[in-house]
N, C-alpha and C positions, 0 to 999 in steps of 0.2 A: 664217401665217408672220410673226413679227416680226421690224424694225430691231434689229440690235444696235449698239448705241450702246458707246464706253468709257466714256464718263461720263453717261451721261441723264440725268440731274439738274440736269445743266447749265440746260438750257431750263425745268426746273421752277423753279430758282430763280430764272428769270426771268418768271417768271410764264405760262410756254407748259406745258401740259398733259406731251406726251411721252406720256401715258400707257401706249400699246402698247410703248413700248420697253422692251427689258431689255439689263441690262449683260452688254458684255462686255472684258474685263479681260486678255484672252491674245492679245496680238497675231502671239504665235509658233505659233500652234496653228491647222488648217486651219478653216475657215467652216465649219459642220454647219449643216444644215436636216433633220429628224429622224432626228438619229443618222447620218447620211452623209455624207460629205468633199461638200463641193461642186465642189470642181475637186481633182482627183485631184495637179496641178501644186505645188499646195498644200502638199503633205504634205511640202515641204523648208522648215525655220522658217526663217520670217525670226527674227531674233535680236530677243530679246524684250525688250516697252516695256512700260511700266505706265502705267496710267489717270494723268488729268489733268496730265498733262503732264512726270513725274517721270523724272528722265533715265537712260535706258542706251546705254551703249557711247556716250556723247559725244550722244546724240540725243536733243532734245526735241522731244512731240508735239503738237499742240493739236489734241484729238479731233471730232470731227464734227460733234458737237451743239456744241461752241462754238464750233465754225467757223460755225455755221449763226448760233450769236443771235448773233454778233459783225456778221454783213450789215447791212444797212440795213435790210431785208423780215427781220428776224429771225423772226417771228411765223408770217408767210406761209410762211417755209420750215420751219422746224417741223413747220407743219401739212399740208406737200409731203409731209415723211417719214411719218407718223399716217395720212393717207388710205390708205384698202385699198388702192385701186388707185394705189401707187405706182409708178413706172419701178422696170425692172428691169432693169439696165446689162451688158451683154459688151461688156467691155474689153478692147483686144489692145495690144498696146506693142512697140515699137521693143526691140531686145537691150540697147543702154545704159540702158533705166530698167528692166530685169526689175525688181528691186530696190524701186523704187520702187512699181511697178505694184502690188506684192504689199503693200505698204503699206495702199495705198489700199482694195484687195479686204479688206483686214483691216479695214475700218473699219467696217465694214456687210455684212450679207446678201442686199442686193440689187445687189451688183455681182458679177460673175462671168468671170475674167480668160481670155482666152481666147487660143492661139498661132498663132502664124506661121510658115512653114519658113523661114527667112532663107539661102539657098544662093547659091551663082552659077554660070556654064557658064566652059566652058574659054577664053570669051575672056574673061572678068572681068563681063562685064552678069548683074544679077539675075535669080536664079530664085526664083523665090517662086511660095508656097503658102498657103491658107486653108483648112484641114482641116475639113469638116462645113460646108462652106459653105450649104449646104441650110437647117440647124440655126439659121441666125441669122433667116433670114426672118422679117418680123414682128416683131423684135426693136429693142428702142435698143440702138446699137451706138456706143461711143467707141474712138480709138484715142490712145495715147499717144505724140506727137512727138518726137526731138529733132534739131534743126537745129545740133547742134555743130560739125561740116564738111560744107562742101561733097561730101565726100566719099559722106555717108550720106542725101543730101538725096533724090536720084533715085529711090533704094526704098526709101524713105519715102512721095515724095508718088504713086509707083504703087500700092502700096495706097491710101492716102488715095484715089483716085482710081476704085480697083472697089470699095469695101467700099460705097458709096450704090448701087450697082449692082445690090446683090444682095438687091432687095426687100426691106430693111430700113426697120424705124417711124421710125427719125431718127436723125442722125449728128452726134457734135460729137468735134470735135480738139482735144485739150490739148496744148498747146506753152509749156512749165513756163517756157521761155527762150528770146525769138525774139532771137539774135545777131545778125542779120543787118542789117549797117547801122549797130552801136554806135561804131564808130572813122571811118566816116565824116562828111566835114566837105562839105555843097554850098556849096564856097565860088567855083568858077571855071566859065568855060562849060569844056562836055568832061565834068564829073566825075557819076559816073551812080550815082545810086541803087538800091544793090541791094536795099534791105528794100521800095522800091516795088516791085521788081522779084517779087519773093518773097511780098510780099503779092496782087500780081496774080494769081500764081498758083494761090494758097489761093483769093482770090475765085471763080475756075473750076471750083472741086469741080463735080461732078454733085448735083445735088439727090435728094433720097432721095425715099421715098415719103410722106416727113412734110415736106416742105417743104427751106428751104440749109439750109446744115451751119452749129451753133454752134460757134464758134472761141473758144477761153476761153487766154489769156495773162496772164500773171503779169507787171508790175511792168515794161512795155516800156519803154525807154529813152529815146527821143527822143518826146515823146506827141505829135507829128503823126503820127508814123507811124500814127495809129491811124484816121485819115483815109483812108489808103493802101486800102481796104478798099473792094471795091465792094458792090454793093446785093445779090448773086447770096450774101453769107457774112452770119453772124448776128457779130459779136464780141463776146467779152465779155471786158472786164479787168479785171482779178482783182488782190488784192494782196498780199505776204507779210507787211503791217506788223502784221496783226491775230496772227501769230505771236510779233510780238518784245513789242508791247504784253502778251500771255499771259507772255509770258517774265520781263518786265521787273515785273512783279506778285508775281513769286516770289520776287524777289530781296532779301537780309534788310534791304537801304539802297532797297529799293523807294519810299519818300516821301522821299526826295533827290534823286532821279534829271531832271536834266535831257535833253533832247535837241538837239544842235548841228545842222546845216547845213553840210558841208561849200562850200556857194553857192548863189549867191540859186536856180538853177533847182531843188535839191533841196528849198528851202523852199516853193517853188513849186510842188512836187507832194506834199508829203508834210503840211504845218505841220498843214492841217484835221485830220488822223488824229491830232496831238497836239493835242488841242486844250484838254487837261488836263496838261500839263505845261510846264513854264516851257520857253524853248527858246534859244538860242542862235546866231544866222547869221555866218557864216566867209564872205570874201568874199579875192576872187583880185585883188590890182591888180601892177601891172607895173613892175618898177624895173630900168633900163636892159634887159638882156635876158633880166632873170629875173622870176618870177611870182612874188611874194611871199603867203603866206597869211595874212591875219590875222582880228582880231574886228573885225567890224564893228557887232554886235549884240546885248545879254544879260550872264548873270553867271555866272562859273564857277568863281567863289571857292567852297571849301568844298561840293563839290558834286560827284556819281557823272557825270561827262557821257559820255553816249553819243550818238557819231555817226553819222548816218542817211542812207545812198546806195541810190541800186537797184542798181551793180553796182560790183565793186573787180577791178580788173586788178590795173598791179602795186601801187599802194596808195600811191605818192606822195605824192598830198594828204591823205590819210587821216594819213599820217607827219607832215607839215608842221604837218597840225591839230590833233595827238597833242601836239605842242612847243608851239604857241599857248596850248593849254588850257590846260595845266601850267602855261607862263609867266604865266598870269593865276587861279593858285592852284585850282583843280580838284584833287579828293584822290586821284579814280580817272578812264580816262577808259577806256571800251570803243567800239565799231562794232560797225555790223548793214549788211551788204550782203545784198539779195536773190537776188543774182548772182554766189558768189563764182568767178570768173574763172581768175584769177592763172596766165597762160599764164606757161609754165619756170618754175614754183615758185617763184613771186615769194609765194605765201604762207610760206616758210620765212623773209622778212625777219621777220615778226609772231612767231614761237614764243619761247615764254619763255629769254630765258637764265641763266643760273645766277647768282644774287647781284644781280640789277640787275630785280627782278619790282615794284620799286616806279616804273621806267621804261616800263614796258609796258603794254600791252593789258592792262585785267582780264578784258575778253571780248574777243572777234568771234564775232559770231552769221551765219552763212549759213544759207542754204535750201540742200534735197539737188536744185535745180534743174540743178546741174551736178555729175552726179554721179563724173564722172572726180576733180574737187576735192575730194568727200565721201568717197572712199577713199585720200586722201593725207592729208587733215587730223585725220579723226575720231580723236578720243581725245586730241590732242596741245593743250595748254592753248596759248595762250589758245582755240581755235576749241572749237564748239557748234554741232553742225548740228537747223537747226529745219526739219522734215516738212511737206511742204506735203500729205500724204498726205490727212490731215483736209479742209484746201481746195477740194482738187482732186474728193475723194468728195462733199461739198456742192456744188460746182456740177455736177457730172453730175446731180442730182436737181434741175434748175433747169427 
């Protein structure tokens, strides 16, 4: 059995072998391992993407093998996927990422997505089901989170909490986007942290028969929370920038392109990952009882600037910093949030309006991390949604 890779070549021309992999190029078409569907669920296409990252339906992808030499252990993971005895992943997900899930299983041959009964009884508490429960024993088994409301937390972390139970090789939890805790300020006694709150909880998983569970998050927001985390869960955080950098490569003003800072804490987590592009820092000061946005840093004369946050709600500052730019000569200016948010369709500020496209946004780039936002925006210019599918299929083979 080999890895199908979309692009294998990828890691070749980076000097990693690849060798056993072979392309595959159909992201709309079910996984086959000799001539047979591999998950029967399959047989409904995802809407079909093309190798190395070239866009459909509003979506670009950065496929698996480039997710992989993009890591730091570029080398080493490569040669995760090349070993015979690679993992071989059952994936189950949450209802809000089907979508995604099937992404991911398309990235590779050795994942294999597998379902949930998501019901409830007549007073409203979950009933839920794991079909072929038997069937996974012995297996690495991941499941796909999403903490979007309170509402869907409960059965979520009840699975999360028997699938280690069920004599399974090792468990890790992908949570594309832990909200919990983003609009929170611990500024006064009284006020209570709910992502500690929420992390404690994750910490408590049951341990599998392979040891805690890996928790793998994308692009958290406050990075103490990453402390939050007891010694009982593995973390690993993950990022979405290695998608926009793939993106930003493509684009025909790709050796113009600067990257801004909406403030100092964004430059503060992100500046190392540019570490080849000129950069720009936007800083917040205070005039009477307004927040004023300016440059505090860089040159945006004559130049593509693109602004880099992990999440955009309703986009404010992103607007403020949009009018800075420009006022200090910038020709184009676009954003990349990893998060895009935008509670009551505060992304409809951003959409191009007719006659005035030299005031706008020439991108905004999101991740399909929130994917209630990926089915409002996709298609509609300026937005571009980048797949963290690739990502996410790279650290399951971790």
């Amino acid at each position: 059995m080999t890895l199908q890779w979309k692009n294998p070549s990828f890691c070749a021309s980076r000097g990693f072998s690849g060798g056993s992999s072979t392309a595959s190029r159909s992201l709309g078409l079910p996984i086959r391992i000799g001539g047979k569907a591999r998950v029967s669920e399959m047989e409904r296409e995802i809407p079909a993407a093309v190798a190395a990252g070239e866009p459909a339906l509003g979506m670009h992808t950065l496929p698996m093998a480039a997710a992989l030499a993009a890591s730091p252990a570029a080398e080493l993971a490569c040669n995760l996927l090349d070993r015979p005895n690679r993992k071989e992943v059952k994936l189950f997900y949450c209802s809000e990422y089907e979508d995604l899930a099937r992404r991911i299983a398309a990235e590779t041959d050795s994942i294999e997505l597998k379902s949930i009964r998501w019901n409830t009884f007549e007073d409203g508490f979950p009933n839920l089901f794991v079909p072929n429960a038997h069937g996974i024993r012995g297996q690495h088994v991941a499941f796909l989170a999403s903490f979007s409301s309170p509402a869907v937390i409960f059965e979520q972390l009840s699975v999360i909490y028997a699938l280690p139970r069920m004599f399974i090789a090792s468990f890790t939890v992908v949570v594309p986007f832990f909200p919990t805790g983003t609009s929170e300020r611990m500024e006064d006694e009284g006020d209570i942290a709910t992502a500690f709150t929420l992390a404690r909880i994750l910490s408590n998983i049951p341990i599998s028969r392979g040891g805690p569970t890996s928790l793998v998050i994308f692009d958290i927001h406050a990075l103490q929370e990453r402390f939050y985390f007891g010694d009982s869960v593995l973390p690993c955080f993950e990022s979405g920038i290695p998608l926009l950098k793939h993106r930003l490569h493509q684009l025909p003003d790709s050796t113009n392109v600067t990257i801004a800072f909406p403030d100092e804490g964004a430059w503060k987590r992100f500046n190392k990952q540019f570490e080849h592009f000129p950069t720009i820092i936007c800083t917040k000061v205070r005039d009477g009882n307004k927040r004023i946005v300016r440059l505090k840093e860089g040159e945006a004369a004559g130049r593509h600037v693109v602004i880099v946050d992990d999440l955009v709600r309703s986009g404010g500052t992103l607007k403020e910093c949009q009018k800075v730019l420009q006022a200090n000569g910038a020709t184009k200016v676009s954003a990349y949030a990893t998060h895009g948010v935008f509670p009551q369709q505060t992304w409809e500020r951003f959409l191009h309006a007719a006659g005035e496209s030299e005031k706008e946004f020439s991108h905004f780039w999101i991740t399909d991390s929130c994917p209630e936002t990926v089915k409002e925006v996709i298609g509609k210019p300026p937005f571009e949604v980048l797949t963290l599918a690739g990502s996410i299929a790279a650290a399951l083979h971790i």
